[in-house]
PyMOL commands that place a pseudoatom at each C-alpha (Angstrom):
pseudoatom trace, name=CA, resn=UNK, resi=1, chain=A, elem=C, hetatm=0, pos=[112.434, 109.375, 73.753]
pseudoatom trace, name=CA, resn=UNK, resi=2, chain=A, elem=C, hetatm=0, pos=[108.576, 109.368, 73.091]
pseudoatom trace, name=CA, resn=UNK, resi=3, chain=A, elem=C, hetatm=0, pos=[107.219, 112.303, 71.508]
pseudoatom trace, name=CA, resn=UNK, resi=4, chain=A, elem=C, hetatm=0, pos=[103.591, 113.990, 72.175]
pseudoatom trace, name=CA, resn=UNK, resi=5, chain=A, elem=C, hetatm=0, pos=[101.606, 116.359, 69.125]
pseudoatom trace, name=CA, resn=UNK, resi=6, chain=A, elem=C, hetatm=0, pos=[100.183, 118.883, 70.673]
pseudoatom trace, name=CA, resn=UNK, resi=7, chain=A, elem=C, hetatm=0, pos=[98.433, 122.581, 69.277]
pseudoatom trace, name=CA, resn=UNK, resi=8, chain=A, elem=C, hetatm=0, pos=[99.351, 126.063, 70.237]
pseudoatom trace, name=CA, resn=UNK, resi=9, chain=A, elem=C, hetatm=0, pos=[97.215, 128.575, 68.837]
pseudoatom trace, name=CA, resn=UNK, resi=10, chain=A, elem=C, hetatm=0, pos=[96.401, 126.502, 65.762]
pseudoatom trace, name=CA, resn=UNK, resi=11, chain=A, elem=C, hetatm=0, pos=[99.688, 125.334, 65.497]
pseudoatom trace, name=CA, resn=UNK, resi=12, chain=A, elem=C, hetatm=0, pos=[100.914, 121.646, 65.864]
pseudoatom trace, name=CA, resn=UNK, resi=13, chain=A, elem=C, hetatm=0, pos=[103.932, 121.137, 67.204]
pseudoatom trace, name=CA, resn=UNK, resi=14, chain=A, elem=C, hetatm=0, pos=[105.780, 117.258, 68.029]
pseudoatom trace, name=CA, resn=UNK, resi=15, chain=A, elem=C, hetatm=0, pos=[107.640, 118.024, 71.216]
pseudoatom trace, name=CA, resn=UNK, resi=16, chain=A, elem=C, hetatm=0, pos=[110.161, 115.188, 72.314]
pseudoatom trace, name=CA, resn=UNK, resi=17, chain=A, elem=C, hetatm=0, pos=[108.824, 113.977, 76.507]
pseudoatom trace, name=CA, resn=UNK, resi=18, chain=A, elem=C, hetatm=0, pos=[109.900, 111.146, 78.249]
pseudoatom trace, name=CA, resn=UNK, resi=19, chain=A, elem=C, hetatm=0, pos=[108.052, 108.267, 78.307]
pseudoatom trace, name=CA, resn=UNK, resi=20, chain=A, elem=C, hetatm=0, pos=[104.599, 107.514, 79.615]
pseudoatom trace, name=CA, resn=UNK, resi=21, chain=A, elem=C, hetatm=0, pos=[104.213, 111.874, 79.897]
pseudoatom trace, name=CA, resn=UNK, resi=22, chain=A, elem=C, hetatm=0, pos=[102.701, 112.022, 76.395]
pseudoatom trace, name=CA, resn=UNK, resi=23, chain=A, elem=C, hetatm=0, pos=[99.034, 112.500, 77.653]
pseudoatom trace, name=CA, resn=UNK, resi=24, chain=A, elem=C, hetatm=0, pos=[100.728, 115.109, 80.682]
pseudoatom trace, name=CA, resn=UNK, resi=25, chain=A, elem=C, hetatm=0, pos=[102.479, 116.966, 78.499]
pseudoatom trace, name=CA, resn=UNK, resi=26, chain=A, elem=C, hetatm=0, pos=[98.793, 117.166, 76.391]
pseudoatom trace, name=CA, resn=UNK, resi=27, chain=A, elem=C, hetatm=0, pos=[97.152, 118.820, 79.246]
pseudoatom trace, name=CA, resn=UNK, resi=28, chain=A, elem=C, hetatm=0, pos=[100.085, 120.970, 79.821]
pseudoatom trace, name=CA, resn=UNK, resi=29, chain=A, elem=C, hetatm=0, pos=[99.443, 122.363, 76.108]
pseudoatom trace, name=CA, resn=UNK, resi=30, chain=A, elem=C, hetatm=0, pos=[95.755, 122.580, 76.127]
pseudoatom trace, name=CA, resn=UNK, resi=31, chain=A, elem=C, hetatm=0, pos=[96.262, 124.763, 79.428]
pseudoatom trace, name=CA, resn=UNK, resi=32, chain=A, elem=C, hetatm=0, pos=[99.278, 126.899, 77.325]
pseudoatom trace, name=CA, resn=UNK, resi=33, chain=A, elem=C, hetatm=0, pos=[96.929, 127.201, 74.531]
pseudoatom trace, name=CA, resn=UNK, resi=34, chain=A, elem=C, hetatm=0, pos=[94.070, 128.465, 76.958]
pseudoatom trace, name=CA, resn=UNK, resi=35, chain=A, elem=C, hetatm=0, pos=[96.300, 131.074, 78.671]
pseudoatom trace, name=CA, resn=UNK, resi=36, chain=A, elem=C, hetatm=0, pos=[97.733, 132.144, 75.379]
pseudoatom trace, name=CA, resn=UNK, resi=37, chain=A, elem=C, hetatm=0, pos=[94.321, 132.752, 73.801]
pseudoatom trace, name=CA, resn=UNK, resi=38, chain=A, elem=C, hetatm=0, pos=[93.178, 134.508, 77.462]
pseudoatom trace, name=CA, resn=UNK, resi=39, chain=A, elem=C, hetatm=0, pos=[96.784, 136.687, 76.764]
pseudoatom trace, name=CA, resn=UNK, resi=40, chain=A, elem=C, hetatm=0, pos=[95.770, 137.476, 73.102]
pseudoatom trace, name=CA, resn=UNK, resi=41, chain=A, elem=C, hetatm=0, pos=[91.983, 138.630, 73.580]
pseudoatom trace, name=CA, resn=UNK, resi=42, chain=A, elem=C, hetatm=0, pos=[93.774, 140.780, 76.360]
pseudoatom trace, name=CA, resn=UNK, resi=43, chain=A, elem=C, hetatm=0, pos=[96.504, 142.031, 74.512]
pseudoatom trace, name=CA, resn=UNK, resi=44, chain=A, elem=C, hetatm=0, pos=[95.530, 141.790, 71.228]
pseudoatom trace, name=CA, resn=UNK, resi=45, chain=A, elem=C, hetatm=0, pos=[97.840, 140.852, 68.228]
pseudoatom trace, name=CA, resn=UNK, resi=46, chain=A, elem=C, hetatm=0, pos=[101.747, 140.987, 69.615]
pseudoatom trace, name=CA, resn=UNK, resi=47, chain=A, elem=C, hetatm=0, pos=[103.238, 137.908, 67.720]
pseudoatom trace, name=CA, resn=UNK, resi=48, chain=A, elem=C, hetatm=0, pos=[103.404, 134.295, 69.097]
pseudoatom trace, name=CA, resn=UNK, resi=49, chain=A, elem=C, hetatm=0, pos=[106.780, 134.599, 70.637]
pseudoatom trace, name=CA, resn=UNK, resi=50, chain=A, elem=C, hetatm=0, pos=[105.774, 137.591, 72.352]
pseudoatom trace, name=CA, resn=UNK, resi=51, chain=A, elem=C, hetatm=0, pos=[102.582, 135.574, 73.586]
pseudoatom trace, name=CA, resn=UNK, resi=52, chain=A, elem=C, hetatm=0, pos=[104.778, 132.827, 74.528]
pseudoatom trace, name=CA, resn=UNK, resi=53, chain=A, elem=C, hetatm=0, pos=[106.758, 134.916, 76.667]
pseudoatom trace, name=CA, resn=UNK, resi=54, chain=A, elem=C, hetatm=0, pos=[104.080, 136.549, 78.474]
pseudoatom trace, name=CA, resn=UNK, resi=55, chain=A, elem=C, hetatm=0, pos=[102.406, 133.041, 79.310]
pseudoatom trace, name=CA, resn=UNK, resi=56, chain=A, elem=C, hetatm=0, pos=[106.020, 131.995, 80.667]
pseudoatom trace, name=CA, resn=UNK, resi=57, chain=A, elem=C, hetatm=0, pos=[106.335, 134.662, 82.559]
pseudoatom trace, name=CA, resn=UNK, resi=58, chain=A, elem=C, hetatm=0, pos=[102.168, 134.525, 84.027]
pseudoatom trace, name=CA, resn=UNK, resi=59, chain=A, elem=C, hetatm=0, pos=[103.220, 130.901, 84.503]
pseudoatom trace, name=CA, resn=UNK, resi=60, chain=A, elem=C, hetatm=0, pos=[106.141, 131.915, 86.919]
pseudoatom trace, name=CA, resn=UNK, resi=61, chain=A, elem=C, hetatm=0, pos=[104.669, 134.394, 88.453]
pseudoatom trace, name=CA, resn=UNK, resi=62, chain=A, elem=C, hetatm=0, pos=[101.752, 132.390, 89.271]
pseudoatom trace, name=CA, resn=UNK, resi=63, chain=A, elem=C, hetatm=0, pos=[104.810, 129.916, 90.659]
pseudoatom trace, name=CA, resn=UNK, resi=64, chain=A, elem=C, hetatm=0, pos=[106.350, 132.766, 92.466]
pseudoatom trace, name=CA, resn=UNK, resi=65, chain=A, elem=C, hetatm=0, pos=[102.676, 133.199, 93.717]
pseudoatom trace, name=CA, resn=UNK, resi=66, chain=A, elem=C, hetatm=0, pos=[102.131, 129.832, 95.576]
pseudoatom trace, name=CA, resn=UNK, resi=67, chain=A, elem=C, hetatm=0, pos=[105.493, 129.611, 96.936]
pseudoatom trace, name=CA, resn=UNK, resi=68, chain=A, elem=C, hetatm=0, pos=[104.595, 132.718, 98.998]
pseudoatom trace, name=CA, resn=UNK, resi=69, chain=A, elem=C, hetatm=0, pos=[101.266, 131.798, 99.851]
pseudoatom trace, name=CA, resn=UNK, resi=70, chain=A, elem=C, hetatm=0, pos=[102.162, 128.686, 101.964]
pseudoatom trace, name=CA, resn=UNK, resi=71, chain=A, elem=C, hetatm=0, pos=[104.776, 126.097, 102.941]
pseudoatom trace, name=CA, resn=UNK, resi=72, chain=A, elem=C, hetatm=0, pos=[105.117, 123.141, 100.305]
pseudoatom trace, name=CA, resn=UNK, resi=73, chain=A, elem=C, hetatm=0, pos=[106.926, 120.151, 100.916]
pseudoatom trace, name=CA, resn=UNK, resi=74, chain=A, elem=C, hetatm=0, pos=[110.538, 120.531, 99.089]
pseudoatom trace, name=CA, resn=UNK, resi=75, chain=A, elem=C, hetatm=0, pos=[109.496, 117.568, 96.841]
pseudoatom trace, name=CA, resn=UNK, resi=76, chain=A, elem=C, hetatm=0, pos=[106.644, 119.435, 95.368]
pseudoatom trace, name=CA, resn=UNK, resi=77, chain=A, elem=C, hetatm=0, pos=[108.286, 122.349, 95.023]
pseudoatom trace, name=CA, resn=UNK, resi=78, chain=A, elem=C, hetatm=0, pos=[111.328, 120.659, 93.329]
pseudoatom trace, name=CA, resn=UNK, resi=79, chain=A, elem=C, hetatm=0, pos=[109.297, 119.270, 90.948]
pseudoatom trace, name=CA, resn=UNK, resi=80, chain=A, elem=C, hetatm=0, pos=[107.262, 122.302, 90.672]
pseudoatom trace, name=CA, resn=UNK, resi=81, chain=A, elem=C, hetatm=0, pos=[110.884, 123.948, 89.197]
pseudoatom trace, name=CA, resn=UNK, resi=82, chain=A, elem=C, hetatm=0, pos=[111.791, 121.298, 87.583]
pseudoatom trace, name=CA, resn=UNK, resi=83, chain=A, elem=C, hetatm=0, pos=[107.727, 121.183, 84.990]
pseudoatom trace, name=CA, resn=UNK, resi=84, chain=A, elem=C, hetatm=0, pos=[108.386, 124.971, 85.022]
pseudoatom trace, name=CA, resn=UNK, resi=85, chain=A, elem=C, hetatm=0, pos=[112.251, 124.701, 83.636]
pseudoatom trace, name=CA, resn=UNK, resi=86, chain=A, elem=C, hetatm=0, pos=[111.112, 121.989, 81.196]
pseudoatom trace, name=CA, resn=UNK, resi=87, chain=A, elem=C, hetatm=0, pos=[108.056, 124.423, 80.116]
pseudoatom trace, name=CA, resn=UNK, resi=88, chain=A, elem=C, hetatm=0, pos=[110.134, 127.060, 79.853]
pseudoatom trace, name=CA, resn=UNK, resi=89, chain=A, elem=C, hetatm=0, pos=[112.604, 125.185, 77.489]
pseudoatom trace, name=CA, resn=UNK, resi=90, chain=A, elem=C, hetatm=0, pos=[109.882, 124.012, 75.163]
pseudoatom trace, name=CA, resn=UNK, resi=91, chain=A, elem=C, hetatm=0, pos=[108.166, 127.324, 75.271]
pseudoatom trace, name=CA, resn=UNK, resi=92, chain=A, elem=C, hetatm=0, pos=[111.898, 128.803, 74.205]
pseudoatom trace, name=CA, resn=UNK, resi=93, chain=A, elem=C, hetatm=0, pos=[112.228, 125.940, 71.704]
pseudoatom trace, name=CA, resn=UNK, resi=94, chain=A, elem=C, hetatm=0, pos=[108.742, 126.530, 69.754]
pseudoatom trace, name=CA, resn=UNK, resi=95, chain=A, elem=C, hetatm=0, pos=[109.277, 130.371, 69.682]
pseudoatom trace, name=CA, resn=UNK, resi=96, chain=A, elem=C, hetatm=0, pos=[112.589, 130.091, 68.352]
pseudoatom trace, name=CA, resn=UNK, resi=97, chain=A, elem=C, hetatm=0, pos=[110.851, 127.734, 65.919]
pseudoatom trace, name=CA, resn=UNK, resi=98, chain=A, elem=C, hetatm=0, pos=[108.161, 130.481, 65.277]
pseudoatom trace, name=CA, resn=UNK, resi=99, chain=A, elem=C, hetatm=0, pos=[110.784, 133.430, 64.429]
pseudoatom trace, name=CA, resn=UNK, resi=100, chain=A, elem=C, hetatm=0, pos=[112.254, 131.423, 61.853]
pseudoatom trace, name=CA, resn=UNK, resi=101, chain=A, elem=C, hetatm=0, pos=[109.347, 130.098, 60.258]
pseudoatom trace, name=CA, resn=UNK, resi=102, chain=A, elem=C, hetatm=0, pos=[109.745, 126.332, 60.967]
for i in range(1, 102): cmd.bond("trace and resi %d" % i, "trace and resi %d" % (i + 1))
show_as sticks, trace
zoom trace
């Protein structure tokens, strides 16, 4: 299993990826970490989990969003589940992380 450092509001985390997604799973973060600031100048100060929560569920609902707008081919949508499930598993992951201080 490769691993890929990325930075979430300052923070650097080493999330486990498959191989070869490294550099994906970069993007992926520097996108989080854009919506999370966007969430926080909005919101102001509500804690990192909270933050992470809200970007999860701005991420789905953007999702949610698409699916409605059009038809997609069932591949793309599969694997438009499947990057949300495994962003919503490492979002879980890093604010579990974040409550206890690790």
């Amino acid at each position: 299993m490769a691993k890929a450092d990325i930075t979430i509001q300052g923070r650097a985390y080493s999330v486990a990826c498959a191989p070869g997604q490294e550099a994906r799973l970069g993007v992926l973060a520097v996108d989080l970490d854009r919506r999370i600031s966007g969430i926080a100048s909005a919101v102001g100060d509500i804690g990192e989990a909270r933050l992470l929560l809200v970007a999860a569920l701005a991420l789905l609902d953007e999702l949610e969003a698409a699916k409605r707008a059009g038809p997609a081919t069932p591949d793309i949508e599969v694997k438009a589940v499947e990057a949300l499930t495994n962003a919503a598993t490492r979002i879980a992951a890093i604010a579990d992380r974040v409550e206890t201080g690790q």
